[in-house]
C-alpha positions in Angstrom: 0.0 0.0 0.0 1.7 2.8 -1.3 0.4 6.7 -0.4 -0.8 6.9 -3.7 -3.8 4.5 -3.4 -4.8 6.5 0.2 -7.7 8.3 0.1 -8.1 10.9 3.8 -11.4 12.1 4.3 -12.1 15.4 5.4 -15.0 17.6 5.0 -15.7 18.1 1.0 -18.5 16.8 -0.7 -19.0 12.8 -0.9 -18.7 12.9 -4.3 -15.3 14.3 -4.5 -14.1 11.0 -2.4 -16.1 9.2 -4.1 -14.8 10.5 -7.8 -11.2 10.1 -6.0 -11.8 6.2 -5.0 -13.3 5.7 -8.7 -10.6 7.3 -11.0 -7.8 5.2 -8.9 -9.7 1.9 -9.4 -10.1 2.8 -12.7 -6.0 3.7 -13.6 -5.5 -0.1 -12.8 -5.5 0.1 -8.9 -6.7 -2.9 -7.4 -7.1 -1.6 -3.5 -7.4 2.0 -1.9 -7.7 2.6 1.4 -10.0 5.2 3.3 -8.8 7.4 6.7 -11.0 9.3 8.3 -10.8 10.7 11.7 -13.5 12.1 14.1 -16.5 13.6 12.2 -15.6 12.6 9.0 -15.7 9.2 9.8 -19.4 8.5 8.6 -18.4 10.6 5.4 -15.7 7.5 5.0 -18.5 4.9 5.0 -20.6 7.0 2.9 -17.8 6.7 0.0 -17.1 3.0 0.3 -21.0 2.2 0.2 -21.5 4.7 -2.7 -18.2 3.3 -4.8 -20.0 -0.4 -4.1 -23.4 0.1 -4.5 -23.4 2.3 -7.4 -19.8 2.7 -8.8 -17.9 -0.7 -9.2 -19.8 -3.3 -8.1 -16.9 -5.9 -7.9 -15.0 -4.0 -5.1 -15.6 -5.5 -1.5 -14.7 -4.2 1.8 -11.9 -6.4 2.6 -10.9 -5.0 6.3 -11.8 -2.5 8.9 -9.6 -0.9 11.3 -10.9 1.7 14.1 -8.2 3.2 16.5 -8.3 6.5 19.1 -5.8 8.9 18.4 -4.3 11.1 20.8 -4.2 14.9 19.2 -2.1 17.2 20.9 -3.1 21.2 20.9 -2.7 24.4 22.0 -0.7 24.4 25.3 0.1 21.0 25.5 -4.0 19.9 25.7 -4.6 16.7 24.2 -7.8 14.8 23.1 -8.8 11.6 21.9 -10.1 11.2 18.2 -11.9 8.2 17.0 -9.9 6.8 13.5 -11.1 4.5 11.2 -9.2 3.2 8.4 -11.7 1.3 4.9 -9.8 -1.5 2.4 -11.2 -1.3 -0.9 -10.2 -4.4 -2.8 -11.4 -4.5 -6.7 
């Protein structure tokens, strides 16, 4: 997995994940992988259902990871963040 075929989530549109996930499978890629932290996390499951359902149908889900990360801020504050990292596999 090279940081080519990663894909981080943030907080654009679906669709421009979505187009993202699509025009690497399409190049010849046979897996791209989703991050997302926090919020964007449901945005992340959004794109690998939409690239399934109505995209490429022969791409499955082939792992899950979720982790916590620890984020550190302003005057040494930290906070958790959820992570959640999607395998696409064509």
């Amino acid at each position: 997995m090279t940081e080519e075929n990663i894909v981080y989530i943030g907080n654009k549109p679906v669709m421009n994940y979505v187009l993202a996930v699509v025009t690497q499978m399409n190049s010849g890629v046979d897996e791209v992988m989703l991050k997302a932290r926090g919020r964007a996390i449901s945005r992340a499951v959004d794109v690998a259902e939409i690239v399934r359902n109505r995209f490429i149908s022969d791409v499955d889900v082939s792992s899950i990871e979720i982790s916590t990360e620890e984020i550190v801020g302003n005057e040494g504050t930290s906070s958790n963040v959820s992570a959640i990292e999607i395998k696409l596999n064509k």
